[in-house]
RONU-786164 format. One record per residue (C-alpha): residue in three letters; x negated, y, z negated. Coordinates in pm, whole numbers. Each point is the difference from the previous one (the first is absolute). Layout:
residues N
<r><type>ALA</type><X>X</X><Y>Y</Y><Z>Z</Z></r>
...
END
This chain:
residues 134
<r><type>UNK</type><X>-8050</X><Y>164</Y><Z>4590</Z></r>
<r><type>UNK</type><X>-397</X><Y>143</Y><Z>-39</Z></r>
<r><type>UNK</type><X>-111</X><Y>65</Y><Z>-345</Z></r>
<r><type>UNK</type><X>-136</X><Y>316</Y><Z>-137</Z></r>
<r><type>UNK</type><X>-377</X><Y>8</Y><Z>-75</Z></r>
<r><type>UNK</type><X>-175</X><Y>282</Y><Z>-194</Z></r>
<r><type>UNK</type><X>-394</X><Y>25</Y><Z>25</Z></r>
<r><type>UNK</type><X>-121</X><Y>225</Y><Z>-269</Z></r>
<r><type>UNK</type><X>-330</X><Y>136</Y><Z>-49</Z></r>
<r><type>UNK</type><X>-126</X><Y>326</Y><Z>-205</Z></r>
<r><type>UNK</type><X>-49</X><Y>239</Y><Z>348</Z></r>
<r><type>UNK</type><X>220</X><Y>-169</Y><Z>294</Z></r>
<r><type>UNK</type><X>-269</X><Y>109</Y><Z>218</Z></r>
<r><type>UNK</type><X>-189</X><Y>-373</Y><Z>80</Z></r>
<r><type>UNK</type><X>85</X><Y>-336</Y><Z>-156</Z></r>
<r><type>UNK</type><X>360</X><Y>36</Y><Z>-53</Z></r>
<r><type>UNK</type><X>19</X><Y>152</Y><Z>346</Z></r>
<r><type>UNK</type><X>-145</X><Y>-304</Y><Z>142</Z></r>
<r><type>UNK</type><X>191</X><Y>-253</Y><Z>-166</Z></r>
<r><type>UNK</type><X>353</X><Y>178</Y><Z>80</Z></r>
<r><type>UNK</type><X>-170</X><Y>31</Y><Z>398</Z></r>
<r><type>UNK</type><X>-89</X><Y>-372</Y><Z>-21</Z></r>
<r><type>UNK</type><X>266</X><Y>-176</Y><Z>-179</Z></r>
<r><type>UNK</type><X>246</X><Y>226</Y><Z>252</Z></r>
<r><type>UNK</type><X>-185</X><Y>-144</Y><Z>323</Z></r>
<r><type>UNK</type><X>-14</X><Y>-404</Y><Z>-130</Z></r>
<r><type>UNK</type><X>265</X><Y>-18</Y><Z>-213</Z></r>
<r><type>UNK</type><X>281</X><Y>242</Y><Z>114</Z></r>
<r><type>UNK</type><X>217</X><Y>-321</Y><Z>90</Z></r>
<r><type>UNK</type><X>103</X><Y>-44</Y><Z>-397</Z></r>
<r><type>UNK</type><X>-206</X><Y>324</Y><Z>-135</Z></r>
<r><type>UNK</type><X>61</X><Y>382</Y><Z>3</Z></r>
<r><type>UNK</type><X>-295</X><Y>188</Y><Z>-172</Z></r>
<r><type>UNK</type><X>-79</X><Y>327</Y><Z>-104</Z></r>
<r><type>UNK</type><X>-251</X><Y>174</Y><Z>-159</Z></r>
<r><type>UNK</type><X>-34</X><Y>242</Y><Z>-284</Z></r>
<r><type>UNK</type><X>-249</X><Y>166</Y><Z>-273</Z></r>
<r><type>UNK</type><X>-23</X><Y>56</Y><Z>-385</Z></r>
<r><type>UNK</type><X>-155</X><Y>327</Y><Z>97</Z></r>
<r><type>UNK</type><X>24</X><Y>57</Y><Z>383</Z></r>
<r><type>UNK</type><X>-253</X><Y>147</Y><Z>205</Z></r>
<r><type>UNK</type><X>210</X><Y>104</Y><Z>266</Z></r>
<r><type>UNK</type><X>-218</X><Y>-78</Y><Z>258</Z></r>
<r><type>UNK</type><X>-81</X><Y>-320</Y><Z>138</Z></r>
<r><type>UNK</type><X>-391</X><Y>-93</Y><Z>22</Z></r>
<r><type>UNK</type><X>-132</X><Y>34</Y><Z>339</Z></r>
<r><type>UNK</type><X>-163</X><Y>-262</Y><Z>46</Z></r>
<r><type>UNK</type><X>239</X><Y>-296</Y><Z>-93</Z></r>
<r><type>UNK</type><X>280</X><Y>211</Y><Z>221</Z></r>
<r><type>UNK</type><X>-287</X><Y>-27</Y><Z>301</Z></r>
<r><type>UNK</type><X>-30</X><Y>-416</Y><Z>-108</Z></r>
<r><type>UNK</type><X>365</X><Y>-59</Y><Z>0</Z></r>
<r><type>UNK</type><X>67</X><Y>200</Y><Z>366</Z></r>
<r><type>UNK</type><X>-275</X><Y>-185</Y><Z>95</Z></r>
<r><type>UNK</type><X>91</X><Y>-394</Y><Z>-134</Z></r>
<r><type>UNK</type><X>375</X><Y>140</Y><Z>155</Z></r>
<r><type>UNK</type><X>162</X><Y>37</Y><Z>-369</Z></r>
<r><type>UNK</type><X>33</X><Y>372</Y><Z>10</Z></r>
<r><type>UNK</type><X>343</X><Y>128</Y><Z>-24</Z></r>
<r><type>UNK</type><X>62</X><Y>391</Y><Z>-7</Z></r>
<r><type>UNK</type><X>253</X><Y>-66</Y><Z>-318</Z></r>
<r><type>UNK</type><X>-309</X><Y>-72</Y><Z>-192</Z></r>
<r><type>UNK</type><X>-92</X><Y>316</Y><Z>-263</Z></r>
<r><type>UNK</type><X>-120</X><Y>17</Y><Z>-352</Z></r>
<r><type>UNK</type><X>302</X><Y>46</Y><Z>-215</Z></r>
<r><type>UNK</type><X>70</X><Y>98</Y><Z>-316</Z></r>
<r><type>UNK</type><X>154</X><Y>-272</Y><Z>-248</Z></r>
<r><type>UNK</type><X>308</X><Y>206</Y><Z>-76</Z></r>
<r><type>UNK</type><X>110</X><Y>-71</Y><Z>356</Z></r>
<r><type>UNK</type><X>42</X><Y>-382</Y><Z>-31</Z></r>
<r><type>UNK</type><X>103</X><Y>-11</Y><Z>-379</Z></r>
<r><type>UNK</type><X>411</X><Y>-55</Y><Z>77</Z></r>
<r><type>UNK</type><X>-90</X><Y>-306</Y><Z>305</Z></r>
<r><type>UNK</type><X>77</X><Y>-327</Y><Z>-85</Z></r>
<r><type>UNK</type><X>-332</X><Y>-190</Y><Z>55</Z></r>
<r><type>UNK</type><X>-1</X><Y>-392</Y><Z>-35</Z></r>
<r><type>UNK</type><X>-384</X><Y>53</Y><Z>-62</Z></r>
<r><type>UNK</type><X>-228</X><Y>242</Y><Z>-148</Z></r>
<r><type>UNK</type><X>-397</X><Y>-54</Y><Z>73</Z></r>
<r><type>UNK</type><X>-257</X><Y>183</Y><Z>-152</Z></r>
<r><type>UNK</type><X>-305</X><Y>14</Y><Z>191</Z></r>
<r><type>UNK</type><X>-215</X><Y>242</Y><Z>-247</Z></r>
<r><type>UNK</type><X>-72</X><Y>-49</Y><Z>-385</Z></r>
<r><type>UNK</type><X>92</X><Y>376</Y><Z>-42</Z></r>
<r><type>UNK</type><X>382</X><Y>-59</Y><Z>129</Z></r>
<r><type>UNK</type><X>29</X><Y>-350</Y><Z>-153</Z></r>
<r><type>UNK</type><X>-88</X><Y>207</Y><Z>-355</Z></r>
<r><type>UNK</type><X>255</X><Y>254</Y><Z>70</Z></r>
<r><type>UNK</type><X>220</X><Y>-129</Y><Z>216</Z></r>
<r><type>UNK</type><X>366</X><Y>150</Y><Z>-89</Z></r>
<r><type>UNK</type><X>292</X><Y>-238</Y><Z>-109</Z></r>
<r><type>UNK</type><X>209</X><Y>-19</Y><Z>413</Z></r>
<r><type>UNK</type><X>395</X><Y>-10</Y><Z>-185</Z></r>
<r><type>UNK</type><X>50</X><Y>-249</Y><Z>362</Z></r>
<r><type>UNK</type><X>-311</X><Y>-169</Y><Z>3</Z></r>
<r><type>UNK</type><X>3</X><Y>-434</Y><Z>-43</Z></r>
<r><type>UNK</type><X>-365</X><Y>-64</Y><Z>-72</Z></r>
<r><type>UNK</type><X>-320</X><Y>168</Y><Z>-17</Z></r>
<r><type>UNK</type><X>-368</X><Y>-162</Y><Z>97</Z></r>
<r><type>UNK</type><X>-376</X><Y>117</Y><Z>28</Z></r>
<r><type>UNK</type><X>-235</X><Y>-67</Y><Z>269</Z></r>
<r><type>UNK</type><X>-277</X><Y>223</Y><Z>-39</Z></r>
<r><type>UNK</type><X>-257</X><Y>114</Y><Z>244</Z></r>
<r><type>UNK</type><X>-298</X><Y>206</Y><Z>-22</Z></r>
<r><type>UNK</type><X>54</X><Y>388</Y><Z>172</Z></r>
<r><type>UNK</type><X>-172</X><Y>13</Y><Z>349</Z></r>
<r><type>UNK</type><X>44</X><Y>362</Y><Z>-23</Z></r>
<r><type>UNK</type><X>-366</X><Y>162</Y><Z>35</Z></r>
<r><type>UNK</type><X>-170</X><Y>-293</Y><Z>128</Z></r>
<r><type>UNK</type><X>-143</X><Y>-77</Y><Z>267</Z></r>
<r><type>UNK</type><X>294</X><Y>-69</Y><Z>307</Z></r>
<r><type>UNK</type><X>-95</X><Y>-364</Y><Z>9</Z></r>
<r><type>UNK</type><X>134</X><Y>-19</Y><Z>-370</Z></r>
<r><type>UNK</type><X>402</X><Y>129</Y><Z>154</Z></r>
<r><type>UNK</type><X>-41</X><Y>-337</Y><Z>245</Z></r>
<r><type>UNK</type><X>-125</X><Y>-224</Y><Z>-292</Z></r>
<r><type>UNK</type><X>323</X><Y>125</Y><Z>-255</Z></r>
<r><type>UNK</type><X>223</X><Y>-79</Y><Z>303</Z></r>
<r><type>UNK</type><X>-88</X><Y>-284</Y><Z>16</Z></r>
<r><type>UNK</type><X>0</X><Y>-84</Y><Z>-364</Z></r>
<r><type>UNK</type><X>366</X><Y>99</Y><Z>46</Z></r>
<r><type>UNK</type><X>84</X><Y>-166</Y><Z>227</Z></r>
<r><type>UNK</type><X>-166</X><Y>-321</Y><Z>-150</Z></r>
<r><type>UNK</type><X>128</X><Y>47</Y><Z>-375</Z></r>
<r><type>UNK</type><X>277</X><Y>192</Y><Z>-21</Z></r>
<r><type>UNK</type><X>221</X><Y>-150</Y><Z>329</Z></r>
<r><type>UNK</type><X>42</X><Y>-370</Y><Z>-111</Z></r>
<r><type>UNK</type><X>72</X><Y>160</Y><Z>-343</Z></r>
<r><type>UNK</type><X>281</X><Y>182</Y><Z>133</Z></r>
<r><type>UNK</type><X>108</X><Y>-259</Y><Z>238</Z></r>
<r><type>UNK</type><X>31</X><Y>-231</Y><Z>-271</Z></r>
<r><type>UNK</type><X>193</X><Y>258</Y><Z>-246</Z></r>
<r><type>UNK</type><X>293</X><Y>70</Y><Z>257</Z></r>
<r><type>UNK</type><X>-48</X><Y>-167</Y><Z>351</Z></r>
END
């Protein structure tokens, strides 16, 4: 049986975004992740949505939620990817264990800067979770 992942990050627009798309397309053998936001934007950035169609990690499930509509799944993992929603990150009644791996906001920046945090996700936060629950 997969085990639930949560990436959380203050917007759900970028980071967390990419690490649900990522972990979903490498690790989906033993993983299940999702995505959510301390304070939702409810809109995902366009230009990490135009990197993951194009790297073929785009799934039209993706969207920037709201933390209210994960709070009653059982996650094996929580990962905060933002100081912001490591700092107020709410008490999950089902969650197991909660970790930070921070990275800095592409949002803004120059498009190269989407690429380069992918990467860094990819890099840092895989073997991390891979090593947690794989």
């Amino acid at each position: 049986m997969r085990k639930n992942v949560l990436i959380l990050c203050t917007g759900n627009s970028c980071r967390s975004i990419m690490g649900e798309a990522l972990i979903n397309a490498k690790l989906s053998t033993c993983l299940f992740a999702q995505s959510s936001g301390v304070k939702a934007s409810g809109t995902v950035n366009s230009y990490a949505e135009a990197l993951l169609k194009e790297k073929g990690y785009w799934n039209q499930s993706y969207h920037s939620k709201v933390i209210e509509t994960v709070l009653d799944t059982a996650f094996d993992l929580i990962i905060t990817v933002c100081d912001h929603a490591k700092e107020t990150c709410p008490i999950f009644p089902k969650a197991v264990k909660t970790i930070h791996v921070g990275f800095d906001d592409p949002s803004g920046k120059a498009e190269v800067e989407y690429e380069k945090t992918l990467n860094l996700i990819e890099k840092e936060l895989l073997p991390i979770v891979k090593k947690e629950l794989c």
